[in-house]
MARDO-642769 format. One record per residue: residue in one letter; residue number from 1; x, y, z of N, C-alpha, C, O in turn. Coordinates in nm, 2 decimals. Example, Ala and Ser with C-alpha at 12.3 -4.5 7.8 and 13.67 -1.06 7.14 Angstrom:
! MARDO-642769
<site A,1,<1.32,-0.57,0.78>,<1.23,-0.45,0.78>,<1.32,-0.33,0.78>,<1.42,-0.33,0.85>>
<site S,2,<1.28,-0.22,0.71>,<1.37,-0.11,0.71>,<1.29,0.00,0.79>,<1.34,0.11,0.80>>
//
This chain:
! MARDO-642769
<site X,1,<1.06,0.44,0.76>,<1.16,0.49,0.68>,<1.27,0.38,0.65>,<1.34,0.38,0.55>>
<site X,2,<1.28,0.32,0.71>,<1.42,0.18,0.74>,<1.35,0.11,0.60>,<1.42,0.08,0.51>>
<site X,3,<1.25,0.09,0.61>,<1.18,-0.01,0.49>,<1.23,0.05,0.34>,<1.29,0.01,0.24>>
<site X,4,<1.18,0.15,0.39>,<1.21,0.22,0.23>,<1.36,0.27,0.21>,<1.39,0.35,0.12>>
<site X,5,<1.47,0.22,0.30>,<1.62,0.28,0.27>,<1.63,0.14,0.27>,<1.71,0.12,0.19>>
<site X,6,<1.58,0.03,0.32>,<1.67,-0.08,0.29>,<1.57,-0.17,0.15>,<1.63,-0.27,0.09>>
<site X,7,<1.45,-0.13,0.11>,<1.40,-0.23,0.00>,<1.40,-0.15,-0.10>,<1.41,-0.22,-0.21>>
<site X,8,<1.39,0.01,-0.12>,<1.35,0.08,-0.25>,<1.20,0.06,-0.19>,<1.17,0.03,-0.08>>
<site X,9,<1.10,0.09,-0.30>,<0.97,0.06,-0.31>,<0.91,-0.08,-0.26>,<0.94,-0.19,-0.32>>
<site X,10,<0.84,-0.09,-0.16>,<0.84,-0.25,-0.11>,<0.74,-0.32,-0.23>,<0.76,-0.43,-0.27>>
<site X,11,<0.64,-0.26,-0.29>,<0.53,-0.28,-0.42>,<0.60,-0.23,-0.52>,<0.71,-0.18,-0.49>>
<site X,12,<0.55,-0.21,-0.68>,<0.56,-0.22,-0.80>,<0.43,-0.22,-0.85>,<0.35,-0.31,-0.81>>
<site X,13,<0.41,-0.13,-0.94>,<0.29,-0.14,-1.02>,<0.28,-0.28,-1.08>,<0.18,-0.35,-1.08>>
<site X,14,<0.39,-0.31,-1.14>,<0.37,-0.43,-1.18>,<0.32,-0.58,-1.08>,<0.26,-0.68,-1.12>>
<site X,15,<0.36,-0.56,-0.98>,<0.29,-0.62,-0.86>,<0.10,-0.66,-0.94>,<0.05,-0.77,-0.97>>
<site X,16,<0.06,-0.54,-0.95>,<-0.08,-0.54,-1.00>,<-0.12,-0.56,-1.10>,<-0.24,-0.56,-1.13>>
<site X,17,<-0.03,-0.59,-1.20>,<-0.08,-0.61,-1.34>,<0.00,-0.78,-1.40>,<-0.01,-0.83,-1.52>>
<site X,18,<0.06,-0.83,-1.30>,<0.06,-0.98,-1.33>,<-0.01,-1.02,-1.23>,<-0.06,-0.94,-1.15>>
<site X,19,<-0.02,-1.20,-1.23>,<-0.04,-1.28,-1.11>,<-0.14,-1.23,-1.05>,<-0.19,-1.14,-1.11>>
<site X,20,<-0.19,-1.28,-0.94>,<-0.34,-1.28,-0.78>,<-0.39,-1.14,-0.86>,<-0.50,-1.15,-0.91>>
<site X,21,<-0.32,-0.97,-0.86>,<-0.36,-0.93,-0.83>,<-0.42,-0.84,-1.00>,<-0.49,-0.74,-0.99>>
<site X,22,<-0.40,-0.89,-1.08>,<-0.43,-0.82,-1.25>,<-0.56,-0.83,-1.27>,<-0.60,-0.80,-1.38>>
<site X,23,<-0.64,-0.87,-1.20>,<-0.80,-0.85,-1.26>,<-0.82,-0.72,-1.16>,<-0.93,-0.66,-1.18>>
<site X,24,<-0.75,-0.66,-1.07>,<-0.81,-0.56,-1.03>,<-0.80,-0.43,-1.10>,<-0.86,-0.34,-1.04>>
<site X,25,<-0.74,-0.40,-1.21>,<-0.69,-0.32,-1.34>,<-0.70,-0.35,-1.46>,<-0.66,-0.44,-1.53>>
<site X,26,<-0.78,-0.24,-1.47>,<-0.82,-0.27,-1.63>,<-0.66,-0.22,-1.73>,<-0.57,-0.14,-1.71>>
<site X,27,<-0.67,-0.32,-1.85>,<-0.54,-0.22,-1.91>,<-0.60,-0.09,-1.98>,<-0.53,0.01,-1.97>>
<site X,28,<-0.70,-0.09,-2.03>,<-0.74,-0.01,-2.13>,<-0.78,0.12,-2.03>,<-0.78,0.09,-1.91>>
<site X,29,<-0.81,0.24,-2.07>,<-0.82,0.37,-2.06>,<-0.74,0.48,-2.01>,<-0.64,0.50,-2.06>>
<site X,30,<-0.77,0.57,-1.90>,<-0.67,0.62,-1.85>,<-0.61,0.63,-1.76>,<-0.67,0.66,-1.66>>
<site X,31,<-0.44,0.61,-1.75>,<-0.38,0.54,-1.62>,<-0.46,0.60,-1.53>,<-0.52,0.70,-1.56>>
<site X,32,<-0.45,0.52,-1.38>,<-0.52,0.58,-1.21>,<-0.43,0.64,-1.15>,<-0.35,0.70,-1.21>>
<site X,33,<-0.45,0.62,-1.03>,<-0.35,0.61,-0.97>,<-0.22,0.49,-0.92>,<-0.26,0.38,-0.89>>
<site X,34,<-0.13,0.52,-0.92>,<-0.07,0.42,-0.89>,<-0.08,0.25,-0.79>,<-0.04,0.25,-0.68>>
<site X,35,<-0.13,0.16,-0.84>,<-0.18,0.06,-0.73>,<-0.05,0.04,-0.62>,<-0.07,0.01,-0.51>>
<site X,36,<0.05,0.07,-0.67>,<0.17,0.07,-0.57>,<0.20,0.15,-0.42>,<0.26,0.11,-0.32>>
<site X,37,<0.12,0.27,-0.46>,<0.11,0.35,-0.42>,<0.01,0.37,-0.30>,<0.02,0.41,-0.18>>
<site X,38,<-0.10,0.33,-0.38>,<-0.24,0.31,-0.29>,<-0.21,0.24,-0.17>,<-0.24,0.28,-0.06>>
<site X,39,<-0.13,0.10,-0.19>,<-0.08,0.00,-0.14>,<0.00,0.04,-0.01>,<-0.04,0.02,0.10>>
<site X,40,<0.13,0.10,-0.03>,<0.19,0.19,0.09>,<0.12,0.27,0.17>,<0.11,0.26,0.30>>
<site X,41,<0.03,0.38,0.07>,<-0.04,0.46,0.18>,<-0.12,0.37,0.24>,<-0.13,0.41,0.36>>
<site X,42,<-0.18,0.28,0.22>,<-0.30,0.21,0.33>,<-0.21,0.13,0.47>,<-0.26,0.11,0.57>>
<site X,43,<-0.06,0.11,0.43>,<-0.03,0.04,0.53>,<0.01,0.18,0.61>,<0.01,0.16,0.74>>
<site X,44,<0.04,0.30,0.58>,<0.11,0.41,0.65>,<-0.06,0.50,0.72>,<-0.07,0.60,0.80>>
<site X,45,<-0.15,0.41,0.66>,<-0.29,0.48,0.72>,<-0.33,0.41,0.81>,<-0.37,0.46,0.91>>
<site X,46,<-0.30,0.28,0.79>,<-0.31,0.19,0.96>,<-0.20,0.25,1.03>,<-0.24,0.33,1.11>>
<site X,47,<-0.11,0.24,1.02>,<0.03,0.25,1.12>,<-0.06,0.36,1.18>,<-0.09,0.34,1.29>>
<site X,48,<-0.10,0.49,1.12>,<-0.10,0.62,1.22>,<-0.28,0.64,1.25>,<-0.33,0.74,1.30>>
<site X,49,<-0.33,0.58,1.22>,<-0.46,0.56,1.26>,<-0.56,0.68,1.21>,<-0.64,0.74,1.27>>
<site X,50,<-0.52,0.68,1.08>,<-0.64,0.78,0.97>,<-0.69,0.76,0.91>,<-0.67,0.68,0.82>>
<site X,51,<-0.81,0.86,0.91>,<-0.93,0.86,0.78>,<-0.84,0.87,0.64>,<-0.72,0.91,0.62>>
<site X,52,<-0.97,0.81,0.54>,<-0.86,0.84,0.41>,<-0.85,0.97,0.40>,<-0.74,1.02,0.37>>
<site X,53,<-0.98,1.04,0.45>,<-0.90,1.20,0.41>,<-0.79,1.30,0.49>,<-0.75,1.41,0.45>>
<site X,54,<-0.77,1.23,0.59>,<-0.65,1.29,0.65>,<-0.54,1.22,0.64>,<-0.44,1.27,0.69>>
<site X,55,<-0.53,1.07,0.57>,<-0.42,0.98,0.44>,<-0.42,1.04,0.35>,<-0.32,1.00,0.28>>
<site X,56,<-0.47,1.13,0.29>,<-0.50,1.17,0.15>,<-0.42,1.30,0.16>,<-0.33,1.35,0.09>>
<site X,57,<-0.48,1.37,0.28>,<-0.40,1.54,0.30>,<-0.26,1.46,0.32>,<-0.16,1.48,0.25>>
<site X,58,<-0.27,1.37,0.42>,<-0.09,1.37,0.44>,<-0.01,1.31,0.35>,<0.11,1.33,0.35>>
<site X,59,<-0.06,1.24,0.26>,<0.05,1.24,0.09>,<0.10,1.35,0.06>,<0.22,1.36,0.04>>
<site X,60,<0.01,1.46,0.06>,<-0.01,1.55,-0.01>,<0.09,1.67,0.06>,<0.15,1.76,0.00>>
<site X,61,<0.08,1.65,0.20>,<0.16,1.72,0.29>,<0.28,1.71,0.35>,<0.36,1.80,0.35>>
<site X,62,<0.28,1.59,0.41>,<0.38,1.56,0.50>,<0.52,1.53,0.39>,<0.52,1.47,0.29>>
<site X,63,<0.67,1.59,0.47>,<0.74,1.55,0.37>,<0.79,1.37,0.40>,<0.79,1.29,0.31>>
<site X,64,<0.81,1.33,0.51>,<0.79,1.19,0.58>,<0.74,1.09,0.49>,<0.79,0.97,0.49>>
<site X,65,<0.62,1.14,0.42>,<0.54,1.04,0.39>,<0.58,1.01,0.23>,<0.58,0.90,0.18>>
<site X,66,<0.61,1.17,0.16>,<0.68,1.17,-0.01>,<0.75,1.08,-0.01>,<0.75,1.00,-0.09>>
<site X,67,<0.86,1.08,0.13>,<1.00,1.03,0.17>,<0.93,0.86,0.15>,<0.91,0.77,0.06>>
<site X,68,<0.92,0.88,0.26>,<0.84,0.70,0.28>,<0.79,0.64,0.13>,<0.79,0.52,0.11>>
<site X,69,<0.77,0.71,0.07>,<0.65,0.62,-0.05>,<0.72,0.70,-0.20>,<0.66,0.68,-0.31>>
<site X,70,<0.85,0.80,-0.19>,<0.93,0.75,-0.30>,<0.84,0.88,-0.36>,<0.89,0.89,-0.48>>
<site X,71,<0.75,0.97,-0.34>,<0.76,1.08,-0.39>,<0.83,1.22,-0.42>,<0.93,1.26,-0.35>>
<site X,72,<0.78,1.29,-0.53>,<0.85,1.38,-0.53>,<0.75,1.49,-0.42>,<0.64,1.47,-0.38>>
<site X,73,<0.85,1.60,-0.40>,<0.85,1.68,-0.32>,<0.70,1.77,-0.39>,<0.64,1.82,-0.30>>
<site X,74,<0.64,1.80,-0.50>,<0.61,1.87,-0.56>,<0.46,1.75,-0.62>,<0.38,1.78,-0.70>>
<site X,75,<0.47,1.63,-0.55>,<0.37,1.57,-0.54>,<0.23,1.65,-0.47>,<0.23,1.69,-0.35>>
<site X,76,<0.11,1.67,-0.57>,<-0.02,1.69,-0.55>,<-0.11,1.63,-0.45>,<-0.18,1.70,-0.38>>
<site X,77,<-0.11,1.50,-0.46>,<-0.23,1.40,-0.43>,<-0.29,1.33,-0.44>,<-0.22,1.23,-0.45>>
<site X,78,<-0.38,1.31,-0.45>,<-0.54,1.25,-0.50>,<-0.64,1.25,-0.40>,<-0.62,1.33,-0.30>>
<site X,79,<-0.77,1.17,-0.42>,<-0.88,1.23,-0.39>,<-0.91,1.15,-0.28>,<-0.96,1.05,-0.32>>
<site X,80,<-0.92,1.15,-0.12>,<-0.94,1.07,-0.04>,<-1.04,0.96,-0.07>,<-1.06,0.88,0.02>>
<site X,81,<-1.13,0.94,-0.21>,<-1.22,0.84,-0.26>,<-1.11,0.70,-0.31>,<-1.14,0.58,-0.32>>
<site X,82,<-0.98,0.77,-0.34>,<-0.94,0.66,-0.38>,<-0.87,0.55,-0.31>,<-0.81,0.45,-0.36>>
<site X,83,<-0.89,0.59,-0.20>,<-0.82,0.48,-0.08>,<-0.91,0.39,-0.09>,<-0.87,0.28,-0.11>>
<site X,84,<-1.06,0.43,-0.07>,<-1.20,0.32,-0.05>,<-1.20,0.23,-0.14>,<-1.21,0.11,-0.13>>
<site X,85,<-1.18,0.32,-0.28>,<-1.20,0.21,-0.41>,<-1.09,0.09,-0.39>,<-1.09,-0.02,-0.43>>
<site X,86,<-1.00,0.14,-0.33>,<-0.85,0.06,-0.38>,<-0.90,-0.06,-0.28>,<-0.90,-0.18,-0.31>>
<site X,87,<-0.96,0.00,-0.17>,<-0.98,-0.16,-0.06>,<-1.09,-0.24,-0.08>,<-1.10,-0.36,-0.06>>
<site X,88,<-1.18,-0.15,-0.14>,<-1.29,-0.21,-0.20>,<-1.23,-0.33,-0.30>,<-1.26,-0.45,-0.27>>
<site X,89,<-1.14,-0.30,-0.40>,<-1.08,-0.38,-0.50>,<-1.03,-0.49,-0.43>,<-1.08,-0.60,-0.46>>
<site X,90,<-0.92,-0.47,-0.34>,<-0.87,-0.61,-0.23>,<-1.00,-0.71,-0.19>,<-1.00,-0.83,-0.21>>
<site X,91,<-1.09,-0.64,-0.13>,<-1.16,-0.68,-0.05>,<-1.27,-0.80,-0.11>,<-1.31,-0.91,-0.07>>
<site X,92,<-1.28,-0.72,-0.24>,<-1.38,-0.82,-0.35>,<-1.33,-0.92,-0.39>,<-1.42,-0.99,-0.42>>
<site X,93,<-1.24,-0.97,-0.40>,<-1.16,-1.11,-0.42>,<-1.07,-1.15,-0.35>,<-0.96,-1.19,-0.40>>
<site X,94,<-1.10,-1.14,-0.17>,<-0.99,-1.19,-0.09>,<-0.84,-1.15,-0.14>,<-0.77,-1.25,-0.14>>
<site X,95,<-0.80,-1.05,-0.18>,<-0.64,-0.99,-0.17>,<-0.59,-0.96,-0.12>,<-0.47,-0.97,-0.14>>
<site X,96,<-0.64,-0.87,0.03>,<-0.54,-0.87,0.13>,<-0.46,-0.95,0.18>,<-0.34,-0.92,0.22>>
<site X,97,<-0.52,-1.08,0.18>,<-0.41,-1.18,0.24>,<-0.31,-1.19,0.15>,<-0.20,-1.21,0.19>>
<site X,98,<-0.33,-1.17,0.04>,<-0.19,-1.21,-0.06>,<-0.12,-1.07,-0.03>,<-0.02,-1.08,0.04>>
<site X,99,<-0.15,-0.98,-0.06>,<-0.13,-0.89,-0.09>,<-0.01,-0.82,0.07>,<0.08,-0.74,0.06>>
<site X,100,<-0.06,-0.89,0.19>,<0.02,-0.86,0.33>,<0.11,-0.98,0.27>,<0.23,-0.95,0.25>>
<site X,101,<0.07,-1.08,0.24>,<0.24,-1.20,0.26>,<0.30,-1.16,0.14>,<0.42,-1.18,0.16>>
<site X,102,<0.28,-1.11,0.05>,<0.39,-1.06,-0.05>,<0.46,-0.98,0.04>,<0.58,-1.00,0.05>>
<site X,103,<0.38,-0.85,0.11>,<0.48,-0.79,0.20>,<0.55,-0.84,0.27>,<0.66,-0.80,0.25>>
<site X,104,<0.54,-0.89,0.35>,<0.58,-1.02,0.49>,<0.72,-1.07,0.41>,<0.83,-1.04,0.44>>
<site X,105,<0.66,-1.16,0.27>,<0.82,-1.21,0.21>,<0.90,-1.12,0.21>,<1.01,-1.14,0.25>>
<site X,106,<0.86,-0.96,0.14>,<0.99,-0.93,0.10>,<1.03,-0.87,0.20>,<1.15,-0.85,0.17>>
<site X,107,<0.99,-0.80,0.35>,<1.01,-0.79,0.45>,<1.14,-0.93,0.50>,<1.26,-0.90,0.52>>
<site X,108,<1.11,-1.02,0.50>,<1.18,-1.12,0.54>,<1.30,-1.14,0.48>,<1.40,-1.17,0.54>>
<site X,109,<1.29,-1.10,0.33>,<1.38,-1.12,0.19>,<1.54,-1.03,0.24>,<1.65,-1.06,0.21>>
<site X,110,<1.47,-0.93,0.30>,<1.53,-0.78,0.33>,<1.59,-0.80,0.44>,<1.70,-0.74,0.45>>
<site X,111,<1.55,-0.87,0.53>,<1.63,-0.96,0.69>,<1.54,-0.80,0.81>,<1.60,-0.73,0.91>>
<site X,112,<1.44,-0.79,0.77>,<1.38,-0.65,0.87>,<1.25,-0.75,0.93>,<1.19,-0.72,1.04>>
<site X,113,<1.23,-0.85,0.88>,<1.09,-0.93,0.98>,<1.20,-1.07,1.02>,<1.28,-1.10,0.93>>
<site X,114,<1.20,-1.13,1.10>,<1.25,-1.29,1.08>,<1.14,-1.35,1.14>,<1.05,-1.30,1.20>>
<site X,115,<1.16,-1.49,1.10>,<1.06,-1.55,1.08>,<1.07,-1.66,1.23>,<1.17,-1.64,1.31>>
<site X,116,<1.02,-1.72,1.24>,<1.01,-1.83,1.36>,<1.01,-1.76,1.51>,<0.98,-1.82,1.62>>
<site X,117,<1.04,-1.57,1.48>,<1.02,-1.58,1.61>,<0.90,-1.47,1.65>,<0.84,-1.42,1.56>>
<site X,118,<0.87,-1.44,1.77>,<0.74,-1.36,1.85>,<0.72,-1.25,1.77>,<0.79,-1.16,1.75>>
<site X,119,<0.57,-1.28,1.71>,<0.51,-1.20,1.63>,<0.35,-1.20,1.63>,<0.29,-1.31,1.62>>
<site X,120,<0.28,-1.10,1.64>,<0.15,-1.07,1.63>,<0.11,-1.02,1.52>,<0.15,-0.96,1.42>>
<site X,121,<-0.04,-1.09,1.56>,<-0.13,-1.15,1.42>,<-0.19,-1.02,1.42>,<-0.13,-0.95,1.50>>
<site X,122,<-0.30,-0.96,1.35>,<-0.34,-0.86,1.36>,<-0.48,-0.90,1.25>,<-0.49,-0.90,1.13>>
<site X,123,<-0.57,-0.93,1.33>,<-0.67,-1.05,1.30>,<-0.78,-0.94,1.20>,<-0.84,-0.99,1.10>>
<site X,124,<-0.81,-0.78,1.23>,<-0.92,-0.67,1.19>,<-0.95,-0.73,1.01>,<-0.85,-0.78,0.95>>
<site X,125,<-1.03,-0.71,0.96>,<-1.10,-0.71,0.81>,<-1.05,-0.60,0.77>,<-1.03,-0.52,0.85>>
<site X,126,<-1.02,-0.58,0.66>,<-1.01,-0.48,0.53>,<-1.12,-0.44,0.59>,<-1.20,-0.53,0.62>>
<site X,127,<-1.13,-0.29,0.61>,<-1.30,-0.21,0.58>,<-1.29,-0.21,0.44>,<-1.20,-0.22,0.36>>
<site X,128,<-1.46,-0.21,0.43>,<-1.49,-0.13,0.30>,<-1.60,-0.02,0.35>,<-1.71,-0.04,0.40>>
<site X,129,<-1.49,0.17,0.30>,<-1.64,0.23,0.31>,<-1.67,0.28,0.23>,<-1.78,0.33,0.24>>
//
C-alpha cells in the first residue's frame, strides 16, 4: 500500500504502448485489459504466492487489492487466462528484465528502494503456463 500512497500507479498504460514494451499491443481492435494493470497484479501474485486464478478472484474480491492497484470498488475482473497471456507476452521478448528495472527506478525515484545498499536478487524465470 506505501507504493501506491507514495507513487500513484507505479505503471501506465502508456508504459506499453511506447519504447521496449509496444510490440506487445496491437493498436488496432478491441481495447484488453489494461497492460498496467496485468503488470501490478503479477507483482501482488508473487508477493502472496497465487495461482492466476486465485489472482484473478482476488482483483475481483479483496478490497486491499482495488486499493493497491487504483480500482474502483465495483470493479468486476477478468479471466484468470489473462495473467498467462500477459507473461507469455514478457516472456517472448525478454521484458521482464526491463519491465522489473523500470520498477526498481521508479521505486528508487520515490526514495522507498535505495540503492548501494543490502538487497536480494530474486534469480526464478517468468513462468509461462
Amino acid at each position: 500500500m506505501r507504493v501506491r500512497d507514495a507513487l500513484g500507479p507505479l505503471f501506465s498504460d502508456e508504459d506499453f504502448t511506447v519504447g521496449e514494451f509496444e510490440e506487445m499491443y496491437a493498436d488496432l481492435g478491441r481495447p484488453g485489459i489494461s497492460p498496467a494493470l496485468l503488470a501490478m497484479v503479477t507483482v501482488l501474485q508473487f508477493l502472496h504466492n497465487l495461482s492466476d486464478r486465485d489472482a484473478a478472484v482476488a482483483v475481483a474480491d479483496r478490497i486491499s487489492w482495488k486499493y493497491a492497484l487504483g480500482l474502483e470498488l465495483e470493479y468486476t475482473g477478468f479471466d484468470a487466462s489473462a495473467l498467462c497471456e500477459f507473461r507469455a507476452r514478457l516472456a517472448s521478448g525478454d521484458r521482464a528484465d526491463a519491465l522489473l528495472s523500470l520498477m526498481l527506478e521508479r521505486l528508487k525515484a520515490a526514495g522507498l528502494v535505495r540503492s548501494g545498499g543490502r538487497q536480494r536478487k530474486i534469480s526464478s524465470p517468468v513462468r509461462r503456463s
